[in-house]
C-alpha positions as CSV (number, residue, x, y, z in Angstrom):
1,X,-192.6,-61.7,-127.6
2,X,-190.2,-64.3,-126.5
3,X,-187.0,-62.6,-128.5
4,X,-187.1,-59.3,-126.4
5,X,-186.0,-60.9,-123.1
6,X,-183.3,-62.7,-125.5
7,X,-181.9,-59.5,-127.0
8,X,-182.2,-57.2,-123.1
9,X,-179.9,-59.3,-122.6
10,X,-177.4,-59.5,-125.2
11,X,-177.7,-55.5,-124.5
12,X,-176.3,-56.1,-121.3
13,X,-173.5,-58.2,-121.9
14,X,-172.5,-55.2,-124.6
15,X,-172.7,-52.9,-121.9
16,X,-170.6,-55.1,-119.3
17,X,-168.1,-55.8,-122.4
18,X,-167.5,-52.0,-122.3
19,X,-167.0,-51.9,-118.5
20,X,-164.5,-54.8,-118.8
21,X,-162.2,-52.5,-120.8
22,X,-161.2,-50.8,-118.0
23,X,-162.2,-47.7,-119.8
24,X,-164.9,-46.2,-117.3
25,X,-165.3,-45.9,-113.7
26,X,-166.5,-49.2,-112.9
27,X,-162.4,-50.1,-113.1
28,X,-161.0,-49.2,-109.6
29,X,-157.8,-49.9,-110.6
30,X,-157.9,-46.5,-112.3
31,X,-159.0,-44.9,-108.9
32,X,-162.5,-44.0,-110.2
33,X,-165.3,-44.6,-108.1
34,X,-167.2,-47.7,-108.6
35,X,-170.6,-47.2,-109.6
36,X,-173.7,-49.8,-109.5
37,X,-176.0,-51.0,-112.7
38,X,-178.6,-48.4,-111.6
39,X,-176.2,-45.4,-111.0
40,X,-174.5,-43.0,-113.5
41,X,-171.0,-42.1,-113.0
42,X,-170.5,-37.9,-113.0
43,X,-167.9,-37.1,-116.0
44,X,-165.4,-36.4,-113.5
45,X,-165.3,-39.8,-112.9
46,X,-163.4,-40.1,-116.4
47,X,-161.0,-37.4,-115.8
48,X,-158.4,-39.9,-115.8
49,X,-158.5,-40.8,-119.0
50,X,-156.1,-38.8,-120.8
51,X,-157.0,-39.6,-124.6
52,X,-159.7,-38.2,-126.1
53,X,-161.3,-40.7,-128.1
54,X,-160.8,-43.5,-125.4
55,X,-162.3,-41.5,-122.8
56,X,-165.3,-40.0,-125.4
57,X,-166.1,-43.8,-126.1
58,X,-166.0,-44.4,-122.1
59,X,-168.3,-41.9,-121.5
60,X,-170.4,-43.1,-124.3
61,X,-170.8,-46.2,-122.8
62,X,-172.1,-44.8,-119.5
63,X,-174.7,-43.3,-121.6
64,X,-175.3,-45.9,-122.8
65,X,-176.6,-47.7,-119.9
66,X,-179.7,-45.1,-120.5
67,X,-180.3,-45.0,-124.2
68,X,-180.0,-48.7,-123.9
69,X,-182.4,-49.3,-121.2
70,X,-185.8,-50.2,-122.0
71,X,-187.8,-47.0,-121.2
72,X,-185.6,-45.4,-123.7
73,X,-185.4,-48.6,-126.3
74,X,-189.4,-48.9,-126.1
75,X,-190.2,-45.9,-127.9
76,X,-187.2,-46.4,-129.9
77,X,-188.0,-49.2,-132.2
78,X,-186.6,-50.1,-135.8
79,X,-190.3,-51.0,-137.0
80,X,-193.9,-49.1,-136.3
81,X,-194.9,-50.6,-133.3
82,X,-193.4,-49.8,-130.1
83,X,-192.6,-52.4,-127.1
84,X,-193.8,-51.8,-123.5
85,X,-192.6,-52.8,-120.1
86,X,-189.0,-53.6,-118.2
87,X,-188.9,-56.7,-121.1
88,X,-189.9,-54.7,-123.9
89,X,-192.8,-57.1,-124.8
90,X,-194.9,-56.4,-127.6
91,X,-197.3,-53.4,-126.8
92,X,-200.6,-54.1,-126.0
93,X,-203.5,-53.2,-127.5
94,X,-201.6,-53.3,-130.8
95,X,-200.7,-49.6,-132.1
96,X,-198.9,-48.3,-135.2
97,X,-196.6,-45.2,-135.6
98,X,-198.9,-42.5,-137.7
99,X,-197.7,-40.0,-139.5
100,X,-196.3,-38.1,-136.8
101,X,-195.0,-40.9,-134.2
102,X,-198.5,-40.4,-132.5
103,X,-200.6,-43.2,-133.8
104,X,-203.2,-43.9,-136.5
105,X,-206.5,-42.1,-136.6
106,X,-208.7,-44.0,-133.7
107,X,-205.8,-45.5,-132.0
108,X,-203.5,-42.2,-131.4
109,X,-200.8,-42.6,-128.3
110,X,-203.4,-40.4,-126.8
111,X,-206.4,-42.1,-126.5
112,X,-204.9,-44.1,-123.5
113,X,-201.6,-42.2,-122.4
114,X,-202.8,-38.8,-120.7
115,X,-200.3,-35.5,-119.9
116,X,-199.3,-38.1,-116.5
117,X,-198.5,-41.3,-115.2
118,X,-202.0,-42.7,-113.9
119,X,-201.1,-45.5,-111.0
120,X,-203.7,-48.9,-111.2
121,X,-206.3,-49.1,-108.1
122,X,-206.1,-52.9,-108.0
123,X,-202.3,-53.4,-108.8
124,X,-198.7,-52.0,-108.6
125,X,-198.7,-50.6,-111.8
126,X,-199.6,-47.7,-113.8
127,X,-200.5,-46.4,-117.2
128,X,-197.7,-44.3,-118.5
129,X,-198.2,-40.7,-119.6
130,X,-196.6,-37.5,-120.6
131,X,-197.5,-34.3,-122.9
132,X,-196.9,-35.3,-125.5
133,X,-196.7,-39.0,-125.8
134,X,-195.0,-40.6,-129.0
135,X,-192.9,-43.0,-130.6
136,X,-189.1,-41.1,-132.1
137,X,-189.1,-40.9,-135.5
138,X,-188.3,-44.1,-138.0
139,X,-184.7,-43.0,-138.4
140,X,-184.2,-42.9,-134.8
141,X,-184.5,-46.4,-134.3
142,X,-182.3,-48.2,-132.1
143,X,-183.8,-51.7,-131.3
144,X,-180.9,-54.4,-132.0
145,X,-178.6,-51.8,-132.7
146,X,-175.0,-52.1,-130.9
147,X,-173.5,-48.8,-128.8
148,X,-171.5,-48.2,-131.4
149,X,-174.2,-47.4,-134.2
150,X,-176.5,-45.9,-131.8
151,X,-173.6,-43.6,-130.9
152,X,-173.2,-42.7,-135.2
153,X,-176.3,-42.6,-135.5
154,X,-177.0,-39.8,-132.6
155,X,-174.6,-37.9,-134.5
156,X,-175.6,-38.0,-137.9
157,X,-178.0,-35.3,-138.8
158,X,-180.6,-37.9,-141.0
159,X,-180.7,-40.1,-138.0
160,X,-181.2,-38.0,-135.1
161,X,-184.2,-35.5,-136.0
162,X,-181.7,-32.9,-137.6
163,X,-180.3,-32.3,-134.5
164,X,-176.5,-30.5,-134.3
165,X,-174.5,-31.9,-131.0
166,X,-175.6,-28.9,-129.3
167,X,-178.9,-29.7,-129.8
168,X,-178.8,-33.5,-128.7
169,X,-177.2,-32.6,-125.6
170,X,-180.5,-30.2,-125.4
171,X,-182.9,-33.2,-126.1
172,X,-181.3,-35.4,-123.7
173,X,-180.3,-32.5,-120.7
174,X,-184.2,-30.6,-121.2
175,X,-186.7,-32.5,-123.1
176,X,-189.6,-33.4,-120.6
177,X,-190.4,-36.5,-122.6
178,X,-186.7,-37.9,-122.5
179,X,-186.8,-37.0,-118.4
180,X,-190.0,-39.3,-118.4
181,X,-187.4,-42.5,-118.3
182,X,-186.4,-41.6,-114.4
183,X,-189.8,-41.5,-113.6
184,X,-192.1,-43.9,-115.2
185,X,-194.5,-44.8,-112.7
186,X,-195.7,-47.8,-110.4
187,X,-194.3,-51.4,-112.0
188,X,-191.4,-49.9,-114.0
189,X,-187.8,-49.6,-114.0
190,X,-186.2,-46.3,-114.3
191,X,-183.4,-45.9,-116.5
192,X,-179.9,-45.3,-114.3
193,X,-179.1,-42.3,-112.7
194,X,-181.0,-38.9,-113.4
195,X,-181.5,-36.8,-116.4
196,X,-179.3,-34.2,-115.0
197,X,-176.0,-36.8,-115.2
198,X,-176.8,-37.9,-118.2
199,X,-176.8,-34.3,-119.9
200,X,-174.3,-33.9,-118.1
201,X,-172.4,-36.9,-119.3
202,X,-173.7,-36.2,-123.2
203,X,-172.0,-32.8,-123.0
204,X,-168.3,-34.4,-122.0
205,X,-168.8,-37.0,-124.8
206,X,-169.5,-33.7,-127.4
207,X,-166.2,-32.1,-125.4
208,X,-164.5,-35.0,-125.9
209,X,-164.7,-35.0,-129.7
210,X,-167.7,-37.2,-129.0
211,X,-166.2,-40.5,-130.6
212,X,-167.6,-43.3,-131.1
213,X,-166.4,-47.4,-130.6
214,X,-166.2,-49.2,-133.5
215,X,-168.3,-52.3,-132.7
């Protein structure tokens, strides 16, 4: 349990690394609006970026700030078992994958996490739910990944569910289970901004020939 904290982190020094490049609208010297750790700057905000691929990475990278966070990373995971909580700490009772992301005959995701978020009588905190509830699939596993391979990956067709461009922006703009992250219920984080930005955002980095950094 005691890596997670470690590598939450590291994420976050990748994240401030890409802010530091004066790429995205955390640099006022560009005139862009200066935006906060919990906020999501609007793709105008990257308007003044003039080259494609630089401002396709930018915009990455303020995606980033969701797909990295941990209510998106926790059901992201490179092995079978997901993490849980704002420090990703090994999930509790222990659960695999399954077949189908839902969980092993006895212990399925559903057995605990309901069609809603169900808040604690005795303490401020909650047990997560949604219809459905389940881990992505193997390939989509971005745990200790850098932005730049989670940014390949999302586009490559064998790591992202099959999905064209069109369709991520879909997953990420639409999908009920992906809009879950901005509201996770009592004693959790939500990821940055609001599901509407982020589409929003995933549809300028598709515009923008949807590039990705190298790192």
């Amino acid at each position: 349990m005691s890596r997670w904290p470690v590598f939450v982190t590291g994420l976050t020094l990748v994240v401030s690394g890409c802010a530091k490049e004066g790429q995205g609208p955390q640099s006022s010297a560009d005139g862009l609006r200066e935006v906060g750790p919990n906020e999501l700057a609007s793709p105008a905000s990257f308007a003044g970026v003039s080259d494609d691929s630089a401002r396709a990475e930018a915009v990455f990278a303020e995606m980033f700030k969701v797909i990295g966070h941990p209510r998106c990373l926790n059901c992201h995971p490179v092995s079978d078992s997901p993490t849980q909580g704002d420090e990703m700490a090994v999930h509790y009772p222990p659960v695999e994958r399954g077949p189908d992301g839902r969980g092993v005959v006895g212990m399925e995701c559903s057995t605990c996490h309901g069609a809603e978020n169900v808040a604690f009588l005795v303490s401020e905190r909650s047990l997560p739910g949604h219809e459905p509830w389940a881990l992505a699939p193997r390939s989509m596993g971005w745990q200790g990944l850098s932005m730049g391979e989670v940014c390949r990956a999302m586009k490559d067709p064998s790591k992202n569910g099959g999905r064209t461009l069109e369709a991520v922006h879909e997953h990420h703009a639409e999908d009920g289970l992906v809009g879950w992250a901005w509201h996770p219920g009592e004693g959790r984080t939500p990821a940055p901004g609001d599901q509407a930005t982020f589409g929003a955002l995933t549809q300028a980095w598709i515009d923008a020939g949807a590039s990705c950094t190298t790192n």
